[in-house]
C-alpha positions in Angstrom: -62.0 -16.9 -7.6 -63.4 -20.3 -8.3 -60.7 -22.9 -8.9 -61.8 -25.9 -10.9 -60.1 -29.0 -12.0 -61.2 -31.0 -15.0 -59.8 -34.2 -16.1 -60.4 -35.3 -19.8 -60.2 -31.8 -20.7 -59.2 -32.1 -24.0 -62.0 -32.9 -26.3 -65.2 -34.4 -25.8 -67.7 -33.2 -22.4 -64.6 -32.2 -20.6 -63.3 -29.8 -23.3 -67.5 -28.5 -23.8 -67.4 -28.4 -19.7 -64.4 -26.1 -19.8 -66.1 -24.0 -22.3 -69.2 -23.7 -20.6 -67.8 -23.1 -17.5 -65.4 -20.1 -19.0 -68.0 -18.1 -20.7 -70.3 -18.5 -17.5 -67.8 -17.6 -15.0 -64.9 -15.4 -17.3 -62.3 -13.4 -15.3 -63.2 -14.9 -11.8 -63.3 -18.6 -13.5 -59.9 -20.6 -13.0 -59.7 -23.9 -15.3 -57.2 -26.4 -14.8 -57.3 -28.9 -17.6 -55.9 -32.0 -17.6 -55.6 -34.8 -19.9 -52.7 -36.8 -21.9 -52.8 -34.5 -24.8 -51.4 -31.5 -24.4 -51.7 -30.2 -28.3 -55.2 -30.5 -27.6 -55.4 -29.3 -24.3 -53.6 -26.2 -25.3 -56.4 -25.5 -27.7 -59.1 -25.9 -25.4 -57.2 -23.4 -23.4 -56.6 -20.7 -25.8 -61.0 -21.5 -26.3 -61.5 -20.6 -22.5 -59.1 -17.8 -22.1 -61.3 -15.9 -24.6 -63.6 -15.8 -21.9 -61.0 -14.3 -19.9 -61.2 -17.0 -17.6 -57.5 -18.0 -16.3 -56.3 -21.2 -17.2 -53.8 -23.9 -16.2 -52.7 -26.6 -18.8 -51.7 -30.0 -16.6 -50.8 -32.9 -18.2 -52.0 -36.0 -16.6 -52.6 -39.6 -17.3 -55.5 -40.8 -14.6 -54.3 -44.0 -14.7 -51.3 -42.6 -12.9 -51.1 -42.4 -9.3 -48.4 -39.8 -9.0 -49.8 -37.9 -11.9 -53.2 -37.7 -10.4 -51.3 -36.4 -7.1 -49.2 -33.9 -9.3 -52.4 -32.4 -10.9 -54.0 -31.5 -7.3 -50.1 -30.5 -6.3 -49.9 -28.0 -9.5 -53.3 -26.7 -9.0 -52.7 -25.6 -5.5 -49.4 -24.3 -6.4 -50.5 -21.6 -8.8 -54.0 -21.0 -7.9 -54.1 -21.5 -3.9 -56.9 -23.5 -3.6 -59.3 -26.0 -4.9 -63.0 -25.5 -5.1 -64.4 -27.8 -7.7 -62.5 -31.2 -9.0 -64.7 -33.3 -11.9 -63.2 -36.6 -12.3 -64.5 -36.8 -15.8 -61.5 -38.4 -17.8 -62.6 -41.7 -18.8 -62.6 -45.0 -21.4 -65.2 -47.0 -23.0 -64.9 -50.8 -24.0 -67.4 -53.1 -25.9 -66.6 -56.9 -25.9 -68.9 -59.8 -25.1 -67.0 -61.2 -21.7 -66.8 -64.8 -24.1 -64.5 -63.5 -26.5 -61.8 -61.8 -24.3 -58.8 -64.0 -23.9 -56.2 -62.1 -22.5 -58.2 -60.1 -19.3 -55.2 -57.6 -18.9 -57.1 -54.6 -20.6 -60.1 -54.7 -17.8 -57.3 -53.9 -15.2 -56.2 -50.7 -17.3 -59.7 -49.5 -17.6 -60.5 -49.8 -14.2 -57.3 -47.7 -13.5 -58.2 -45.5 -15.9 -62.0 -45.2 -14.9 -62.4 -45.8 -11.8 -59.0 -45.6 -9.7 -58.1 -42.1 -11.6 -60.8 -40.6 -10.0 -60.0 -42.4 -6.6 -56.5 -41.0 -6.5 -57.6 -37.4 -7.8 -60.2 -37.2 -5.0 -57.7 -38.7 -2.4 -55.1 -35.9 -3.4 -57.8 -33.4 -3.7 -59.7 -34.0 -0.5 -57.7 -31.6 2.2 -58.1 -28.7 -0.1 -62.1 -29.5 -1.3 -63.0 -29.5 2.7 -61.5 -26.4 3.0 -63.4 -24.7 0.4 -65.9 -26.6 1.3 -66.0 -27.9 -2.5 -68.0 -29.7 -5.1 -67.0 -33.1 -6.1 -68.7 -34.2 -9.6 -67.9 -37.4 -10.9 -69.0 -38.3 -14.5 -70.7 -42.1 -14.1 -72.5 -43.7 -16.7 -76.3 -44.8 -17.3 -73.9 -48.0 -17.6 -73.4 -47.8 -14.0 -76.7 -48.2 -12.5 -77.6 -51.1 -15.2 -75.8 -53.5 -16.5 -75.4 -53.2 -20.8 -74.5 -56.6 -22.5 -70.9 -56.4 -24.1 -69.9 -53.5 -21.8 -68.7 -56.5 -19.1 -65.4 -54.1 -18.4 -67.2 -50.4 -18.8 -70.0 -51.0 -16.6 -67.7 -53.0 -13.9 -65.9 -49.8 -13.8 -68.6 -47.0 -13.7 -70.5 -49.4 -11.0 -67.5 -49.2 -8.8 -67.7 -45.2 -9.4 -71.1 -44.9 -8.2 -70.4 -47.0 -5.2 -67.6 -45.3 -4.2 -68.9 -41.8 -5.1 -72.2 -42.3 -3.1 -70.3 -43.9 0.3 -67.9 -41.0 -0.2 -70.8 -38.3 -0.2 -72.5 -39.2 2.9 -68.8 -39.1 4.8 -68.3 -35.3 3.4 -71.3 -34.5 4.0 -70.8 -32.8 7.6 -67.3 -30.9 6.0 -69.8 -29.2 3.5 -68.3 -30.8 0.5 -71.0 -32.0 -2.0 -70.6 -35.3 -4.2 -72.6 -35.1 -7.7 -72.7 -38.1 -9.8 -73.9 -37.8 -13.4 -74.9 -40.1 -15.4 -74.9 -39.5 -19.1 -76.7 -42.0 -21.6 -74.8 -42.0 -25.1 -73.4 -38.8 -25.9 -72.1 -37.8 -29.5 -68.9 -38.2 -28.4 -65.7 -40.5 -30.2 -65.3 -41.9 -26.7 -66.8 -45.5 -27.8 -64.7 -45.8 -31.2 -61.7 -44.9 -29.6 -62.9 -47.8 -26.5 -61.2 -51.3 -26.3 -62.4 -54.3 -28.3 -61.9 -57.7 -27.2 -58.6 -57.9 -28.0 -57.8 -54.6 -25.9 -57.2 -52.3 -29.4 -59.2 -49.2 -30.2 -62.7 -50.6 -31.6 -63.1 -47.9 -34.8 -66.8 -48.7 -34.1 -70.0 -48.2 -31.4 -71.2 -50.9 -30.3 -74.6 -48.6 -29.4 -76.9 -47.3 -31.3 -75.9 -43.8 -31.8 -79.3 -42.8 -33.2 -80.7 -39.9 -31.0 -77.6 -39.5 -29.0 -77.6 -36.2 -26.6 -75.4 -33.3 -28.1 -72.2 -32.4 -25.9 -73.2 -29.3 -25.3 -76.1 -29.9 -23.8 -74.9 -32.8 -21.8 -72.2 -30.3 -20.3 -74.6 -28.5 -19.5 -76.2 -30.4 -17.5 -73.4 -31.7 -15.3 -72.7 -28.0 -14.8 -75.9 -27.1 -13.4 -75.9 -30.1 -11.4 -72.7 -29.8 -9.6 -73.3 -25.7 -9.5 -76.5 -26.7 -7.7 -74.7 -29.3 -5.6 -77.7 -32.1 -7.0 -76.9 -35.6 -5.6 -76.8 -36.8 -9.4 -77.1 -35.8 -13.0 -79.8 -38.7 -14.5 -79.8 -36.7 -17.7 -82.5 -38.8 -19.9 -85.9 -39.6 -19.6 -85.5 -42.8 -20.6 -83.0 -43.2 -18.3 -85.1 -42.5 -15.2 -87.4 -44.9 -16.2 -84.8 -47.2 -16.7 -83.9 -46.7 -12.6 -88.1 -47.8 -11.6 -88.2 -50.4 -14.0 -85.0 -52.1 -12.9 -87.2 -52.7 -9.4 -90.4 -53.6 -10.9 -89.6 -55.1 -14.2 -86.4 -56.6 -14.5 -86.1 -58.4 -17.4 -87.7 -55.8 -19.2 -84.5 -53.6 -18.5 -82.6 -56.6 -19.9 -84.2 -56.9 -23.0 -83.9 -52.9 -23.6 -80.2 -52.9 -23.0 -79.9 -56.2 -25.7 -82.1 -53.6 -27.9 -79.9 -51.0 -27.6 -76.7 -52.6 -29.1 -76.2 -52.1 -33.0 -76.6 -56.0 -34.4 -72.8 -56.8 -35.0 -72.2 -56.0 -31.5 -74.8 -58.5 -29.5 -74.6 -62.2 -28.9 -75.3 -64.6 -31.3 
């Protein structure tokens, strides 16, 4: 049996993941979702069980130390092990840095982005070296270059990376692989539902969603990735461009990112 733990399971690339993962692996698959919602985790379940794949439904709010520890706890508990955890469960934000007054909203992002995925790979760790497990944790092309307006998003997907990376090389010798992805924009809700400047839900992008990769096939690829224990997921072409150009041509890269911001949402 393959025991896998995804956080922000219930919609989005962690609800496709599940899916995807269910229908490849069925009866010897076991998802544990977790995520706040459990009305809508419960559905994603029922989706995967179809599969026959055996399911656990944890509630969990990353931003939680103790819930993150409780989810790893739960897991253990009913399945035995841990082979896979994807810290996937994540927030967006778009604000020029300027127009933020009150900074309280960048410290519950990073918790949410960043630190959740800390504390579930802390609690997770003794288990994942003894399956000799796959860590996968969902980035952003917004950690590896800076976006304007996305001050708070890309602080907290850079301090992914950086963990993610220093964490790979010191599991490498327990067999445990570390994949990063990096997805570009997704058609997801993730950036409507994201913080504005005054730390409320924007009810708009900020991006230009023209173009943006389906769910399903971004899933996709962060499944084959982590199945194939890749070092990272850089899932556009664009996007590895982006990575040489940001050497050779800096201010190119700057002026792309501007570009890539719908017009209410750069500086004036």
């Amino acid at each position: 049996m393959n025991v896998i733990v995804i956080t922000g399971a219930s919609e989005g690339i962690g609800a496709e993941m599940s899916r995807q993962w269910a229908r490849r692996g069925g009866a010897q698959q076991a998802l544990v979702l977790a995520a706040r919602n459990i009305d809508k985790l419960n559905e994603v379940a029922a989706q995967c069980r179809q599969h026959g794949a055996q399911v656990l439904v944890q509630r969990c709010d990353v931003g939680v130390q103790a819930d993150c520890e409780a989810l790893v706890s739960a897991t253990v508990k009913t399945f035995g092990r841990l082979d896979t955890l994807v810290n996937n469960a994540g927030m967006s934000a778009q604000a020029l840095f300027g127009e933020v007054n009150d900074l309280a909203w960048y410290e519950t992002l990073m918790r949410i982005n960043h630190w959740g995925s800390v504390w579930c790979t802390h609690a997770a760790l003794p288990h994942l070296k003894s399956a000799k497990g796959r860590i996968v944790a969902v980035s952003s092309l917004a950690g590896l270059v800076g976006v304007p307006g996305r001050t708070a998003y890309c602080s907290t997907k850079f301090a992914m990376t950086g963990f993610f990376e220093a964490l790979r090389t010191e599991l490498a010798a327990a067999g445990v692989s570390v994949t990063l992805a990096y997805p570009g924009v997704v058609a997801t809700d993730i950036r409507y539902r994201g913080f504005n400047a005054a730390g409320e839900a924007a009810g708009q992008s900020g991006l230009d969603e023209r173009g943006a990769m389906s769910v399903e096939t971004c899933a996709r690829l962060i499944i084959d990735g982590a199945e194939s224990r890749s070092r990272e997921v850089v899932m556009t072409a664009k996007g590895k461009l982006g990575r040489w150009m940001k050497l050779l041509v800096p201010s190119l890269v700057d002026a792309l990112a501007l570009k890539a911001l719908n017009q209410h949402a750069r500086p004036q």
